[in-house]
N, C-alpha and C positions, 0 to 999 in steps of 0.2 A: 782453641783461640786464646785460652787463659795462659798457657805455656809460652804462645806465640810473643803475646803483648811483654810476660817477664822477659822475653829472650832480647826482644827490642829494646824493652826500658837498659837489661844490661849493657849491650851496646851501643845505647846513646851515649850512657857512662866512660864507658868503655871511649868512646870519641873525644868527650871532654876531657878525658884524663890525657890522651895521645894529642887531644891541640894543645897542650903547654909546651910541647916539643918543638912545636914550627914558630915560626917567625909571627910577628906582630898581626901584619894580614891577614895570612893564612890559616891564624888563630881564629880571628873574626869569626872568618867565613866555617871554617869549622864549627864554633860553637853556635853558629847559626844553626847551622844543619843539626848539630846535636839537638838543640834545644826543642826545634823542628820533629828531628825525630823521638823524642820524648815528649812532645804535647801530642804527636800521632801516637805515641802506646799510650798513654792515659785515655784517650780520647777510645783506642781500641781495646783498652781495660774495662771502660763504663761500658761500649756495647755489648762487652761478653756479658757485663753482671747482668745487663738489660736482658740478654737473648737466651739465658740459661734456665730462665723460668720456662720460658716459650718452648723450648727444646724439649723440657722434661715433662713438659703436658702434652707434647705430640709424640711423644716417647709410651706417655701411658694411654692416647687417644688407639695410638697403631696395637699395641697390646689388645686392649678393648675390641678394636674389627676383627683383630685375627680370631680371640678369643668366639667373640659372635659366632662370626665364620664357621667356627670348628663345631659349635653346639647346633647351628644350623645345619652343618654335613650331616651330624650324626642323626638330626629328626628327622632329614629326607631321610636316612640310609632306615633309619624305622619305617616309617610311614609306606615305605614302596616294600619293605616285609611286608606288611599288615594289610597293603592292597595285594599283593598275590595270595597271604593266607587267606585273605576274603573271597579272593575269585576262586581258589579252589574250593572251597567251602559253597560257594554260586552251584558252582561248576558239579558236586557233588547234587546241591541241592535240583539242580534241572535234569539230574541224571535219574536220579530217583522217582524226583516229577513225572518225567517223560515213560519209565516204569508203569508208575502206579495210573496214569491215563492208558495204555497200553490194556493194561490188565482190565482194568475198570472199564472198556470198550470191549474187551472181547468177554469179559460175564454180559456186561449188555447187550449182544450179540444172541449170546448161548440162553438167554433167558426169554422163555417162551411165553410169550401177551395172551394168555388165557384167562387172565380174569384180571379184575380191575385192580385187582392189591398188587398186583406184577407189574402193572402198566405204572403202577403208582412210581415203584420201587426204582423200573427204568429210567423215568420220568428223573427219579434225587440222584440217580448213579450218575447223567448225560448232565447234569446239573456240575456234579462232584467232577466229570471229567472237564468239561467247560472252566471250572473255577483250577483246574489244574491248568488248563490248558497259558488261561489268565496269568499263572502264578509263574507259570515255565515261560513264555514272553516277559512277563516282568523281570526274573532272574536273568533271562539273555542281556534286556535294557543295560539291568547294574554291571553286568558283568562288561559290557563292552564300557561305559560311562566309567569306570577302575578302569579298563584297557588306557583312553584317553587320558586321564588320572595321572598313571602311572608315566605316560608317556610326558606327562610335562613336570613330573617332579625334578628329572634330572635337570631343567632347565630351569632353576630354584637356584 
């Protein structure tokens, strides 16, 4: 706009010099218009000074969003790592789980209730498989709850 306004101021010069040429009238009316169009480039001088501030702070605002932008891409692109490193790490944990309840059901099973210390023993095993059992639903819970997770990060 700065270029513009010099290009006119030249011009309107440029006009005044070229009305000396013409007749009396004609001169006039020229340097009307010249004059004219040199109070429109000053007038279009002041609003570049005016709008150059403005320019150069929506210059550094749009930098700023993009920059945001970019440091945001890159937390989603962690965070949906870190939710599948977890659910496989779930996903281990309920496998093991589901193991060790297995196991711990079929000694309970194979162990014969002949006396009361046995019964007892049963009794903390069906306990232990119970609190497995607990622990293997809860890792499902997490594991689907990171499923949903994950599925709304991209929409971040």
């Amino acid at each position: 706009m700065n270029e513009l306004a010099v290009e006119m101021r030249h011009q309107a010069i440029n006009a005044s010099i070229a009305s000396g040429q013409f007749r009396d009238r004609e001169q006039g009316e020229i340097v009307a218009l010249a004059e004219a169009v040199l109070s429109f480039t000053e007038q279009l001088k002041a609003a570049t000074t005016d709008i150059k501030p403005l320019v150069t702070a929506i210059e550094t605002d749009i930098s700023s969003v993009g920059d945001a932008m970019e440091v945001g891409a890159e937390h989603a692109i962690v965070g949906t790592e870190l939710i599948k490193e977890t659910r496989h790490k779930l996903n281990q944990l309920s496998s093991v789980s589901g193991n060790l309840s297995s196991l711990i059901s079929r000694m309970v099973e194979a162990s014969p209730m002949q006396s009361q210390t046995l019964a007892h023993a049963s009794q903390t095993m069906q306990g232990v498989v119970n609190l497995t059992a607990i622990a293997l639903g809860q890792s499902t819970e997490l594991s689907e709850l990171f499923d949903k997770l994950e599925a709304t990060v991209p929409e971040l």
